[in-house]
C-alpha positions as CSV (number, residue, x, y, z in Angstrom):
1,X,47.5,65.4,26.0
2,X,45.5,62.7,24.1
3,X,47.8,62.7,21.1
4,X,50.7,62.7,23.2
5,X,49.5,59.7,25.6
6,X,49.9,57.9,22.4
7,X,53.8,57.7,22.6
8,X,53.8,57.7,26.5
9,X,54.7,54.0,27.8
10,X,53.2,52.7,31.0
11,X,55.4,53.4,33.7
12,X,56.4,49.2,35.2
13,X,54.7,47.9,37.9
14,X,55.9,45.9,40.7
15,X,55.5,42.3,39.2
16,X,56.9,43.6,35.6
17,X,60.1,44.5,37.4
18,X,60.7,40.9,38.0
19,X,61.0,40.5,34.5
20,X,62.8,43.5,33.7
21,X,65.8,41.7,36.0
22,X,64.9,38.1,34.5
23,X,65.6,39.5,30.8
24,X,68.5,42.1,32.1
25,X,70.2,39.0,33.0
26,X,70.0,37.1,30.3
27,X,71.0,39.8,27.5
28,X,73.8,40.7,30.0
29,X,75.4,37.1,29.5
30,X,74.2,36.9,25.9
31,X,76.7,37.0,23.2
32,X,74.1,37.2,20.3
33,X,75.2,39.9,17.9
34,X,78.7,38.9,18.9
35,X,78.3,35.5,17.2
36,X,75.9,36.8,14.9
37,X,76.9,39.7,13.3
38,X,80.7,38.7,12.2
39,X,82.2,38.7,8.5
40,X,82.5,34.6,9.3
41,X,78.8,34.6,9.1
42,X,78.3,36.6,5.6
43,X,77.1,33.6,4.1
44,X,72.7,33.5,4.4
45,X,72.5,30.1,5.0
46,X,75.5,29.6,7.4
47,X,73.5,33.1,9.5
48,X,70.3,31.9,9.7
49,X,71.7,28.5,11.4
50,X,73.8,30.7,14.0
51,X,70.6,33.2,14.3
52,X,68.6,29.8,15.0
53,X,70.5,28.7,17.6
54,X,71.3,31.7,19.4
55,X,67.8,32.3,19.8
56,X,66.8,29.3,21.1
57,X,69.5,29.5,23.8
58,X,68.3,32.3,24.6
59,X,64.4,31.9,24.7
60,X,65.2,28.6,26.7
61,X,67.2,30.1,29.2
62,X,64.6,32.9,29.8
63,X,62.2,30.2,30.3
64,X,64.5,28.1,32.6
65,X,65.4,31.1,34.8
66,X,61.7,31.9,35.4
67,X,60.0,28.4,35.5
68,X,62.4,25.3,35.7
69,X,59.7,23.2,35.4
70,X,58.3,24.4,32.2
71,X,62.0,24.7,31.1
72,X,62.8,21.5,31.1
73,X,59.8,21.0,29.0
74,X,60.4,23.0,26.6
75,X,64.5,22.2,26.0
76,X,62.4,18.2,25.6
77,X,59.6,19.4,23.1
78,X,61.5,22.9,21.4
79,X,57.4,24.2,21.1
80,X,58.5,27.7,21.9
81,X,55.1,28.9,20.1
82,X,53.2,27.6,23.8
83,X,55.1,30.4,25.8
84,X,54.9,33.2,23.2
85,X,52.8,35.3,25.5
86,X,55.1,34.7,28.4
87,X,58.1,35.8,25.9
88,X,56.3,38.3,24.1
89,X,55.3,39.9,27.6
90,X,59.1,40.0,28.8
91,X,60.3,41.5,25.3
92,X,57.8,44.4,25.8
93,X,58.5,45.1,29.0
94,X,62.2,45.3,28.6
95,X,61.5,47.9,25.1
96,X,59.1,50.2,27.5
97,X,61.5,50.4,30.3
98,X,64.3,51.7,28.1
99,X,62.0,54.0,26.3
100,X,61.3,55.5,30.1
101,X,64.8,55.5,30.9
102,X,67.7,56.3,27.8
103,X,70.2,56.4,30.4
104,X,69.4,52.6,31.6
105,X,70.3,49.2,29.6
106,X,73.3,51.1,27.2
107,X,74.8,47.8,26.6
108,X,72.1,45.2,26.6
109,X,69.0,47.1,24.9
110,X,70.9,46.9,21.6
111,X,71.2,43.3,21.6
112,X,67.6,43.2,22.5
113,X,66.4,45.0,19.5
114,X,68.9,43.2,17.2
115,X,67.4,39.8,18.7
116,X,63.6,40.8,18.0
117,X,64.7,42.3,14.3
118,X,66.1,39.0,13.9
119,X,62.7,37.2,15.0
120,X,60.7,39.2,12.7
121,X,62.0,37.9,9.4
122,X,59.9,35.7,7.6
123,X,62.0,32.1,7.6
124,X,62.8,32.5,11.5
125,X,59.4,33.5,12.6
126,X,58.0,30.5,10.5
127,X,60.5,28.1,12.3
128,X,60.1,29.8,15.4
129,X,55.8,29.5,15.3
130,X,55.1,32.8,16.4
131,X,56.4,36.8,16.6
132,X,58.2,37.4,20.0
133,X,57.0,41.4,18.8
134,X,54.2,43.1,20.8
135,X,53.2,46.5,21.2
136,X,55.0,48.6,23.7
137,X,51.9,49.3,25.8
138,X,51.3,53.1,26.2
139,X,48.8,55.2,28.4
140,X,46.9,55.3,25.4
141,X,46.1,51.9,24.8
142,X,45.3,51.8,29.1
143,X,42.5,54.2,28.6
144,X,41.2,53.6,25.4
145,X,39.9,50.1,26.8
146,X,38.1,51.5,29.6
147,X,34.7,53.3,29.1
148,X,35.3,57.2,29.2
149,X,38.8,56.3,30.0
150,X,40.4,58.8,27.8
151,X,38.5,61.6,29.1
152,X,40.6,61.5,31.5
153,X,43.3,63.2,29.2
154,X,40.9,66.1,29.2
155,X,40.5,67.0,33.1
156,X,41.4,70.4,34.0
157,X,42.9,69.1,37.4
158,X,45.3,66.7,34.8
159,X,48.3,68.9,34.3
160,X,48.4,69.8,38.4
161,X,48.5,65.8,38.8
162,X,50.8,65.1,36.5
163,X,53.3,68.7,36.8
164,X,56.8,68.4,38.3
165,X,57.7,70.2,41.4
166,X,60.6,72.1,41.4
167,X,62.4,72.9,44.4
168,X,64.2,76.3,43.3
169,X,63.1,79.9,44.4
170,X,60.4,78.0,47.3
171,X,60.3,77.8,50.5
172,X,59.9,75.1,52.7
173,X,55.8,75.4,53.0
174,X,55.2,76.7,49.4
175,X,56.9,73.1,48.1
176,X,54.7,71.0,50.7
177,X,51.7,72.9,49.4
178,X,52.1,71.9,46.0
179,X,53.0,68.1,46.9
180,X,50.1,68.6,48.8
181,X,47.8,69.7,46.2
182,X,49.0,67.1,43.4
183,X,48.4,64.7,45.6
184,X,45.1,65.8,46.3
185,X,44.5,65.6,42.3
186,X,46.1,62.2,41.7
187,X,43.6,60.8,44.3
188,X,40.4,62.7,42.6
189,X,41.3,61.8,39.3
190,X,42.1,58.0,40.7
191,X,38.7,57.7,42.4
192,X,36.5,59.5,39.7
193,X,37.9,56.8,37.1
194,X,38.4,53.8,38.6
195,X,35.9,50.7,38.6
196,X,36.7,49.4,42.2
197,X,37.5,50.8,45.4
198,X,40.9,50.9,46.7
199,X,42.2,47.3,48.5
200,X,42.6,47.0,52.4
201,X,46.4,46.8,53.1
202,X,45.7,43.7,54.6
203,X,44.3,42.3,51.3
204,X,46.6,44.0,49.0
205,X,49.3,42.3,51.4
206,X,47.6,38.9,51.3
207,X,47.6,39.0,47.1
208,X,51.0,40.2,47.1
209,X,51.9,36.9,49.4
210,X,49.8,34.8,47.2
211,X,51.4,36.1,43.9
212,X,54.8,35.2,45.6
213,X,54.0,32.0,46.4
214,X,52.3,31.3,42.9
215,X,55.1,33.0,41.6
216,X,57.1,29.4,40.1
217,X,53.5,27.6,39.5
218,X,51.9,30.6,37.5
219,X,50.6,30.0,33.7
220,X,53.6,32.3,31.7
221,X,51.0,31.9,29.2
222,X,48.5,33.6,30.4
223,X,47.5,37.9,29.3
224,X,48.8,40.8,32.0
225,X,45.8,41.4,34.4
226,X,45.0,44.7,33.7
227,X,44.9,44.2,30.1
228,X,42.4,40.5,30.7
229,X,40.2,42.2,32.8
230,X,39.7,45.9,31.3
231,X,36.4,46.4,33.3
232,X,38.0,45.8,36.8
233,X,40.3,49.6,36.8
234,X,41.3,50.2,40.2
235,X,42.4,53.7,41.9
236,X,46.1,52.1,40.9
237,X,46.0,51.7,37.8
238,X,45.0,55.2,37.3
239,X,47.5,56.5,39.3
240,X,50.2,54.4,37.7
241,X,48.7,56.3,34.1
242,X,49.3,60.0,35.9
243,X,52.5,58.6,37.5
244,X,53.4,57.7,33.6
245,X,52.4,61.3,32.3
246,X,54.3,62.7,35.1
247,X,57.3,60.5,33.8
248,X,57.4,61.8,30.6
249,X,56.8,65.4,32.0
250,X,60.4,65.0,33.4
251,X,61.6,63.6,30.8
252,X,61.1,66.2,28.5
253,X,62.5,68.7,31.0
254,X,65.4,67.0,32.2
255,X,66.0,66.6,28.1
256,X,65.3,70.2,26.8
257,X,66.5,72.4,29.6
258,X,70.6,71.8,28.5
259,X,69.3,73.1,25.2
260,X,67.0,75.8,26.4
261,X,69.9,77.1,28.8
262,X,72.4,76.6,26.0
263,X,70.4,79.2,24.1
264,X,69.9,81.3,26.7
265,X,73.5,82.0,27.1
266,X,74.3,82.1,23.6
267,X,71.9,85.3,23.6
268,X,73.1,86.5,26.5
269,X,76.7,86.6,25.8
270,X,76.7,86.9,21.4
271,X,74.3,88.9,19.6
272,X,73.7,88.1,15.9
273,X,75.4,91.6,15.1
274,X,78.9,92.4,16.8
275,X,81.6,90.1,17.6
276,X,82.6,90.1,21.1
277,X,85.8,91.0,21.8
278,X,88.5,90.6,24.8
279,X,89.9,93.9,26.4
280,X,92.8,91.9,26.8
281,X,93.3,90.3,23.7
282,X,94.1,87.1,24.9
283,X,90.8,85.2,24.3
284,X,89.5,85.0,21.5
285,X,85.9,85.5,22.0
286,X,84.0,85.7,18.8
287,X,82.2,82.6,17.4
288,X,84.0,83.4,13.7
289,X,85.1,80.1,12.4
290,X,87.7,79.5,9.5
291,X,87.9,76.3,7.2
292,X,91.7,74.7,7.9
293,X,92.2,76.8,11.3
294,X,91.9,74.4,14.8
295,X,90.5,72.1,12.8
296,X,87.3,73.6,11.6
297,X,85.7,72.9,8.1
298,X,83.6,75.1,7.9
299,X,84.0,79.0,7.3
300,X,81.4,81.3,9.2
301,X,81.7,85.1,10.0
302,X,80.7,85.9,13.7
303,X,77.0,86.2,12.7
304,X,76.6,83.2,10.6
305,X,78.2,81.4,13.0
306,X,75.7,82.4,15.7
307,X,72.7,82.1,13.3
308,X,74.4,78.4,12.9
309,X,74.6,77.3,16.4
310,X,71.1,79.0,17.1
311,X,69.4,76.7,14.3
312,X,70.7,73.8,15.4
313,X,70.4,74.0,19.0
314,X,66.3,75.1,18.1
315,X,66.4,71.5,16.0
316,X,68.1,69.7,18.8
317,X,64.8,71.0,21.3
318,X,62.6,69.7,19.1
319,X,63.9,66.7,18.8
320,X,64.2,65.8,22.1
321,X,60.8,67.1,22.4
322,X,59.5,64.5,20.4
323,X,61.8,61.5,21.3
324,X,59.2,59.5,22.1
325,X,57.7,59.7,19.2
326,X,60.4,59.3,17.3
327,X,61.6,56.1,19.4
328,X,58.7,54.2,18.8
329,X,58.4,55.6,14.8
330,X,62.5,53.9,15.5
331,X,61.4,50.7,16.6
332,X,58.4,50.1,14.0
333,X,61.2,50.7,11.3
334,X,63.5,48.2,13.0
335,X,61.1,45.6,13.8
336,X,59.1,45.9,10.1
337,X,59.5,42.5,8.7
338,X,59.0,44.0,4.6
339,X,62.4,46.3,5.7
340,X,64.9,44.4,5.7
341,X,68.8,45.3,6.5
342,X,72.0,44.2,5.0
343,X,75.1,43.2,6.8
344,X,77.7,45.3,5.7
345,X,81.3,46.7,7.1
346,X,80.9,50.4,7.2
347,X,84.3,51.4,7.8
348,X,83.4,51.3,11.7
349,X,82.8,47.4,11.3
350,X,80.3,45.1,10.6
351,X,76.5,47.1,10.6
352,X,72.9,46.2,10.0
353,X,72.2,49.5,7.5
354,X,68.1,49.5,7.0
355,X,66.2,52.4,5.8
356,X,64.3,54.2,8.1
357,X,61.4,55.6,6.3
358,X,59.4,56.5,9.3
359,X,61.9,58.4,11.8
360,X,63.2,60.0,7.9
361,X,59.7,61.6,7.4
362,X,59.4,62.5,11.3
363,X,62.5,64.2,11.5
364,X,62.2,66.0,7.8
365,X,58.7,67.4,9.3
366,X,60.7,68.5,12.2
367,X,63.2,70.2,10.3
368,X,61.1,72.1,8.7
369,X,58.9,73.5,11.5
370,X,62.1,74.4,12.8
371,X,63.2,76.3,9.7
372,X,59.9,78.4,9.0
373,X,60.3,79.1,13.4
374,X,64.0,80.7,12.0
375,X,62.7,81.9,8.8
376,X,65.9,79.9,7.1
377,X,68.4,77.5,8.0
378,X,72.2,78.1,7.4
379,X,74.1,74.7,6.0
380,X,73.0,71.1,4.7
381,X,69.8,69.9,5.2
382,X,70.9,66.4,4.5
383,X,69.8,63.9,6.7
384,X,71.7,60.7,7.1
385,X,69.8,57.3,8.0
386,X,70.6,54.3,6.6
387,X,73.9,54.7,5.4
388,X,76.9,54.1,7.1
389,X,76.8,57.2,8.7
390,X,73.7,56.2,10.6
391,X,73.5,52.5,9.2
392,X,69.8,52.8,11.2
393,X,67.2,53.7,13.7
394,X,68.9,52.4,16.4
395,X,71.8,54.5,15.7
396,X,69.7,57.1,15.1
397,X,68.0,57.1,18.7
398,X,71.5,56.3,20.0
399,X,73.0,59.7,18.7
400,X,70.3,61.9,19.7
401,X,69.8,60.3,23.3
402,X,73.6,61.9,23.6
403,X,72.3,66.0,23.4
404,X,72.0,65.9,26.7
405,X,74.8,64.0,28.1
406,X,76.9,66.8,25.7
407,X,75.2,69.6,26.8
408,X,74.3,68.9,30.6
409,X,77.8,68.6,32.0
410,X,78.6,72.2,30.0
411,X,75.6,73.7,31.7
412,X,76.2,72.5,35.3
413,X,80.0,74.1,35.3
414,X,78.1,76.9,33.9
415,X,76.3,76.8,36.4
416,X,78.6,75.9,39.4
417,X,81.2,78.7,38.5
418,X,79.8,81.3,41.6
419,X,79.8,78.6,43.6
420,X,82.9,77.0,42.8
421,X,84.6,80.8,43.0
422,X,83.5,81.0,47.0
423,X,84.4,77.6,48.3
424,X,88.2,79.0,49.1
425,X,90.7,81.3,48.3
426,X,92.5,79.0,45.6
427,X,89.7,78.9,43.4
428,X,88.9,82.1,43.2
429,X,92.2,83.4,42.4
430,X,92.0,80.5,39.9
431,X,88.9,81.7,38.0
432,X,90.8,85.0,38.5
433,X,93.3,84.2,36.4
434,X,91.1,83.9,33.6
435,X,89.4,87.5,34.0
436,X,86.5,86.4,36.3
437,X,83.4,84.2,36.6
438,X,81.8,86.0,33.9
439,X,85.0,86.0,31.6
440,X,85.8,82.2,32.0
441,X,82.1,81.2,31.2
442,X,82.1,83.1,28.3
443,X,85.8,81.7,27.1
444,X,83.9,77.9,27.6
445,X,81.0,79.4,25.6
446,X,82.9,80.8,22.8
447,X,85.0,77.7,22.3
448,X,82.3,75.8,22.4
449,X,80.0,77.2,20.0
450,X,82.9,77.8,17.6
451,X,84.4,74.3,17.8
452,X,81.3,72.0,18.7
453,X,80.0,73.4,15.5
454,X,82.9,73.6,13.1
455,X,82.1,70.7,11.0
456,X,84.7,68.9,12.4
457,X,85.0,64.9,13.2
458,X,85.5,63.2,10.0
459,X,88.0,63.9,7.2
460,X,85.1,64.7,4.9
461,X,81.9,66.7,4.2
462,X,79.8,63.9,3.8
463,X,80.6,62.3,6.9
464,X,80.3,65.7,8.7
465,X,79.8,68.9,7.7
466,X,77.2,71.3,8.2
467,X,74.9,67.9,7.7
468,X,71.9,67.4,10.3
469,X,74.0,64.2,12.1
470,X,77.2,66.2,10.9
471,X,76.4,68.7,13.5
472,X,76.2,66.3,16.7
473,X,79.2,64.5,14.9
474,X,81.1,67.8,15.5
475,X,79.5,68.3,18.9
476,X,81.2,65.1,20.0
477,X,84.6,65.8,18.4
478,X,84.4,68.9,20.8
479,X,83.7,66.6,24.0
480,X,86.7,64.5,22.8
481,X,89.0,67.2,22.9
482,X,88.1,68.8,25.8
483,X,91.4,67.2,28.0
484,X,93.7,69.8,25.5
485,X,91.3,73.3,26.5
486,X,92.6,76.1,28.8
487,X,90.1,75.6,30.8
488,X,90.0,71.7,31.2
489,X,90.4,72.1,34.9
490,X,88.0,75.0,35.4
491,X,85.5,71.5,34.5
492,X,86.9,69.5,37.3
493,X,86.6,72.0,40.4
494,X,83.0,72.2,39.4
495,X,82.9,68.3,39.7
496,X,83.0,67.1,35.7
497,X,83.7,63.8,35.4
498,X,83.0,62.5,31.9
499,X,80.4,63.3,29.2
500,X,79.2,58.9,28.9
501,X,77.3,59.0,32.1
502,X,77.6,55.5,33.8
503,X,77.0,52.0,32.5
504,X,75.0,49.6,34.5
């Protein structure tokens, strides 16, 4: 738990929220890489004069939409180096909140991370007087400032305060017991650590008041309270740590259960040994893949196929596992002022391709405790970052943030099949017509693991393949094609919808 409460970000507090929304609104309306990032802007000197002024757009409207007072002074004295707490502050806040939530600022987290990669670079961050970079604060960091703070990663009672409670196979009174009993550990661990006793209500409303109506007049300058004062830890700020542990307990679970039920079924349905084969003949149930048929470039036998599929839905787990890690190894390689990027069309349009040293050596280790777990790997173990394949570690966390909006929507019509068979008449004789429940989810399965993992997606090997980013490339292909399939409507009576999940 200590190691890990490195990588977990503080969950956002009430008062940070506010300036989530303030810097949500301003990247919504922002049109920075748009006017950046453009072949018209190749030339250095002619981008570092539209990177200028983009950024101080932006920076001053931040500052006008929370203080119009100290807006107006700085559009008069351009001193943005005054307020680079205040911005450094809103720029962290907005980086931990889409750590805690992948599915949350698709559109405007990019431009964010673009913006501060800009910032970085030597001759900007000279003009602009300071780094608008801060750490991303983690539970880590929380505890290592108080005294005996991080013992609190070692309490036996920690994983019942911090565990997700699941409501399947309980009853009613077993479910209530549990919430009862984390509770009960949340508030031990909160009063055994903190400095201070819990506020009245009536005081805790009072501040709140106060802080609202200090709200326009408050010094944006000025350090986050719980990091100026790291003697005063209330029963709060404890909780909001477990409540952040808890976070990423879900996280990882709502992440790695598509893949762990993924491989469940691909054991349960296809052994390593025997093809499976169709009484009928009309399906084609073996995962046997030929190079040049449906589109497939790649040419497995039944077994190597299922050997294939295993190994990369292992690596997929342990990715996933370890996105956190992973996102913040992203963002160091992103935001390292010695690693720069180039500006280059990719054959997808304009790109910032930077190395990416860090996540490279992360996810090589990673690879290879999945490959000794397998005792050998079946295709390329080529890893694409910082080409223009995966121009960088943006793209890289983009890509692998899609596993489980791939494989979730598969599981769940997995899953709703029984279901979807008793609501009437129709759709049973519907799923009939296929052989069965059983036979129509393993016709999806089969299809899938032959043609989400046929190297498919690009006219080349390089591109995709049997590569380690060839293999989602493929996955996605699949997704894209899924309209055309047999069994395209079997998707929409369980309720599928689309595989992008929605936008804000």
């Amino acid at each position: 738990p200590v190691e890990w409460a490195k990588f977990v970000p503080l969950r956002l507090t009430y008062d940070e929220r506010r300036y989530l929304r303030l810097l949500e609104s301003a990247l919504m309306v922002s049109e920075y890489v748009d006017r950046t990032d453009v072949a018209s802007t190749a030339s250095k000197a002619r981008r570092m004069n539209v990177q200028i002024k983009q950024m101080c757009a932006i920076l001053t409207g931040i500052m006008v939409a929370h203080n119009y007072e100290s807006g107006q002074a700085l559009v008069k004295s351009r001193e943005f180096s005054v307020q680079k707490k205040f911005f450094q502050k809103v720029f962290e806040i907005g980086r931990r909140y889409k750590i805690l939530n992948p599915e949350r600022m698709r559109e405007s987290y990019g431009k964010l991370v673009y913006f501060l990669q800009d910032s970085v670079r030597p001759d900007i961050r000279e003009l602009l007087e300071f780094s608008c970079v801060s750490k991303v604060r983690t539970v880590h960091d929380f505890l290592s400032k108080m005294k005996g703070g991080l013992e609190l990663l070692r309490e036996p009672t920690l994983q019942l305060a911090t565990m997700e409670i699941m409501p399947e196979g309980k009853h009613r009174s077993q479910i209530q017991r549990e919430i009862k009993a984390k509770e009960a550990a949340i508030r031990s661990l909160a009063h055994k650590y903190s400095t201070v006793k819990r506020e009245q209500k009536a005081q805790s409303f009072m501040r709140y008041t106060m802080g609202l109506m200090s709200y326009g007049r408050q010094d944006s300058d000025s350090d986050d309270g719980q990091t100026a004062n790291s003697e005063r830890v209330t029963p709060d700020d404890i909780e909001q740590c477990l409540y952040s542990l808890g976070d990423h307990n879900t996280y990882l679970r709502f992440n790695k259960e598509p893949c762990e039920r993924m491989i469940k079924y691909l054991c349960e349905y296809f052994t390593g040994d025997v093809a499976t084969t169709d009484p009928t003949g009309k399906w084609n149930l073996s995962l046997g893949i030929q190079e040049g048929v449906d589109g497939s470039r790649l040419n497995h036998p039944h077994t190597r196929q299922y050997n294939y599929v295993m190994q990369t839905l292992c690596l997929w787990r342990e990715v996933l596992a370890n996105m956190f890690q992973l996102w913040h190894l992203a963002e160091e390689d992103l935001l390292d002022e010695e690693n720069e990027y180039q500006l280059k069309d990719t054959g997808q349009g304009y790109h910032r391709v930077q190395a990416a040293p860090r996540v490279r050596k992360a996810l090589g280790e990673l690879l290879e405790r999945v490959q000794k777990s397998l005792a050998g790997w079946v295709g390329s173990t080529m890893i694409h970052l910082g080409d223009h394949n995966v121009p960088n570690a943006l793209m890289f966390i983009d890509k692998y943030t899609q596993i489980p909006r791939i494989l979730g929507p598969v599981v769940l019509c997995l899953d709703k099949l029984d279901e979807c068979a008793a609501q009437s008449e129709a759709s049973q004789k519907y799923i009939d017509s296929f052989g069965g429940v059983r036979q129509v989810r393993q016709i999806i399965l089969a299809d899938f693991f032959r043609h989400a993992f046929d190297g498919s997606g690009a006219d080349n090997f390089f591109d995709a393949g049997s590569c380690i980013d060839g293999r989602l490339t493929s996955a996605w292909n699949w997704c894209s094609q899924l309209q055309k399939k047999p069994f395209y409507h079997i998707f929409l009576l369980t309720g599928f919808t689309s595989f992008d999940g929605k936008f804000e």
